[in-house]
C-alpha positions in Angstrom: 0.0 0.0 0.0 1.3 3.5 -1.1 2.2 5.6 2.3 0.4 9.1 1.9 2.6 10.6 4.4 5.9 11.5 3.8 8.5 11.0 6.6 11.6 13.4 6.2 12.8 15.7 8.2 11.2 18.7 7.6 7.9 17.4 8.2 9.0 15.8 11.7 10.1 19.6 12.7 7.4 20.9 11.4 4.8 19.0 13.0 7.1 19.0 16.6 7.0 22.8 16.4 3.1 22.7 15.6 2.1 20.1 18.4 3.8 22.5 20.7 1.8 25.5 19.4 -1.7 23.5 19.9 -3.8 25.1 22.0 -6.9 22.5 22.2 -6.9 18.5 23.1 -8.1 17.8 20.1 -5.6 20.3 17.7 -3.1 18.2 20.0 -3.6 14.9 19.2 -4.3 15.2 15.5 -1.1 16.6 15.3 0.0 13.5 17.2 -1.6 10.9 15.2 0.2 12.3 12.1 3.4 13.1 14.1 3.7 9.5 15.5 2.8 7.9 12.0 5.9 10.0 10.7 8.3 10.2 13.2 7.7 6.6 14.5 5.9 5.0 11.6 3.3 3.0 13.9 0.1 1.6 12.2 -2.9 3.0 12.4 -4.1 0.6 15.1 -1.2 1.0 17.3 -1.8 5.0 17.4 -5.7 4.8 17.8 -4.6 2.6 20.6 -2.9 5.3 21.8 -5.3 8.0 21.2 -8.1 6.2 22.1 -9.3 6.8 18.6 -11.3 4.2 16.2 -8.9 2.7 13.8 -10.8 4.6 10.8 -10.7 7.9 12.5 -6.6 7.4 12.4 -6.9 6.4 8.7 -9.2 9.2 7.7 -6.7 11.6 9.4 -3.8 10.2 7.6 -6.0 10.5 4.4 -7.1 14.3 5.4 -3.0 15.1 6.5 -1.8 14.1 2.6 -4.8 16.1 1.3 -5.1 19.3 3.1 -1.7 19.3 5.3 -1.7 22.0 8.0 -5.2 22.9 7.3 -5.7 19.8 9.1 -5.0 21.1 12.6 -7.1 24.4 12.2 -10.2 23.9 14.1 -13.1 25.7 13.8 -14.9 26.8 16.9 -18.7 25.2 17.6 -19.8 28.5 18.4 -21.4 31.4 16.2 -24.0 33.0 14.8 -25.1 30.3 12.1 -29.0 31.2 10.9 -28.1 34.7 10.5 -29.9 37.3 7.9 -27.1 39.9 8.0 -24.1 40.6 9.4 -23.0 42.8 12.4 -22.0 45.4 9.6 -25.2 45.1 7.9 -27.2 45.1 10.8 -25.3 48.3 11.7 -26.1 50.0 8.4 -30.1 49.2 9.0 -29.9 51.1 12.4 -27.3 54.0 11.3 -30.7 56.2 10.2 -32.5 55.6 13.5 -29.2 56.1 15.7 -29.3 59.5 14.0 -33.2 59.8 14.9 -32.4 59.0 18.6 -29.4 61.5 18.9 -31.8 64.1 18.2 -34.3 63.1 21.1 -36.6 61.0 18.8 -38.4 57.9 19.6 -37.2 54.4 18.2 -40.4 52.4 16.6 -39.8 48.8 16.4 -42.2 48.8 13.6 -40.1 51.0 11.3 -36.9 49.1 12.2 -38.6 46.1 11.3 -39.8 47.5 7.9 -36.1 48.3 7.7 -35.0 44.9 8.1 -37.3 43.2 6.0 -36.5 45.2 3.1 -32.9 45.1 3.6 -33.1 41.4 3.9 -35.9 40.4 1.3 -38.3 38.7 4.0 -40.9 39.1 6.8 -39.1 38.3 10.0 -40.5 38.3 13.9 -40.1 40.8 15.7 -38.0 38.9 18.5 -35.4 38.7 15.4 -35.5 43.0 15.7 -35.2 42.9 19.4 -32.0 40.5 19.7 -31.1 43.1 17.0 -31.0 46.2 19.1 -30.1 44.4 22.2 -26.6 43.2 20.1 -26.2 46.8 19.4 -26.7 48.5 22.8 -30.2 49.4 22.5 -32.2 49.2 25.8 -35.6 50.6 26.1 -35.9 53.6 27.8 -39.3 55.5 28.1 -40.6 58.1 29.8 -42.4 57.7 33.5 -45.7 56.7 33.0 -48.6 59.9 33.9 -51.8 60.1 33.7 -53.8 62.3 31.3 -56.0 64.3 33.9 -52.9 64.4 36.5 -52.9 68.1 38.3 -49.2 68.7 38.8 -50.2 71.9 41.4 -53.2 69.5 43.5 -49.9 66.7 43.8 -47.6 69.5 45.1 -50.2 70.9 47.4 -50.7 67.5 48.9 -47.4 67.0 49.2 -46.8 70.1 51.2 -49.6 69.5 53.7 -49.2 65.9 54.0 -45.8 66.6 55.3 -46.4 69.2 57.6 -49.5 67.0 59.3 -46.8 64.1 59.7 -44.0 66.3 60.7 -41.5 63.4 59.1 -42.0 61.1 62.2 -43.9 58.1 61.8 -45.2 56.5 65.4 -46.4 53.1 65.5 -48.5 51.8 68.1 -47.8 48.6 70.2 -49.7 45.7 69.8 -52.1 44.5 72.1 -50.0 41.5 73.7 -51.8 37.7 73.0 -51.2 37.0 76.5 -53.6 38.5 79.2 -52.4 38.1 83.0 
């Protein structure tokens, strides 16, 4: 059987400097089941062994290692926006009208930001999607104290005045009747 990997010196080093570089278990010990195939040339059952590995993980390895070399040990992370309609940047560009709006005092409706993302993005999308949105970019909601309609500021700030000048500040509380009676 043809041997896919070759076992000279340069490849030895090179694979000794990377499997000190690794950074994860798993970088680490795909650099070792090539590493020990080249440096020691041990079969692929004696490294799975080893590695704890199936015998055909070794071999697809060794297959992947005389295919894509070094791209072998690059790992991608299993974290990440996956299902996303835009990027950070585009998402950015969607709010940079309403960012100006806000500067000025205005007030953000979800409903138009919505409308803004569907249309940048070609399709209806729930309004949780917008939310996550503006929460990603610093957003928080921010409104203004609730007040009633018929509220009489100058009625509230009479009360308050005479209200504090019957309690004087001091608040006495009376004892309670004991449970006991003697």
């Amino acid at each position: 059987m043809k041997d896919l990997i070759a076992s000279d010196e340069a490849t030895i080093e090179a694979l000794t400097a990377r499997l000190k570089q690794a950074k994860t278990i798993a970088e680490f010990q795909r650099v070792q089941c090539v590493l020990m195939r080249v440096a020691l040339g041990s079969s692929a059952a004696e490294i799975a062994q080893v590695l704890g590995w199936a015998t055909a993980t070794v071999h697809v390895m060794h297959s992947r290692w005389a295919k894509e070399g070094e791209a072998l040990f690059d790992l991608k992370g299993k974290g990440g926006r996956k299902h996303q309609n835009l990027t950070e940047a585009g998402e950015a560009e969607v709010l940079a009208p309403f960012i100006e709006q806000a500067a000025t005092g205005g007030l953000l409706k979800v409903a138009e930001v919505r409308q803004a993302y569907e249309q940048q993005v070609g399709k209806e999308v729930a309004d949780s999607t917008v939310y996550r949105m503006l929460k990603r970019h610093g957003w928080r909601k921010v409104a203004p104290r609730p007040r009633h309609p018929k509220a009489d500021l100058a009625a509230q700030g009479a009360f308050k005045k005479s209200s504090a000048a019957k309690s004087d500040g001091k608040s006495v509380a009376k004892p309670l009747a004991s449970a006991t009676s003697e």
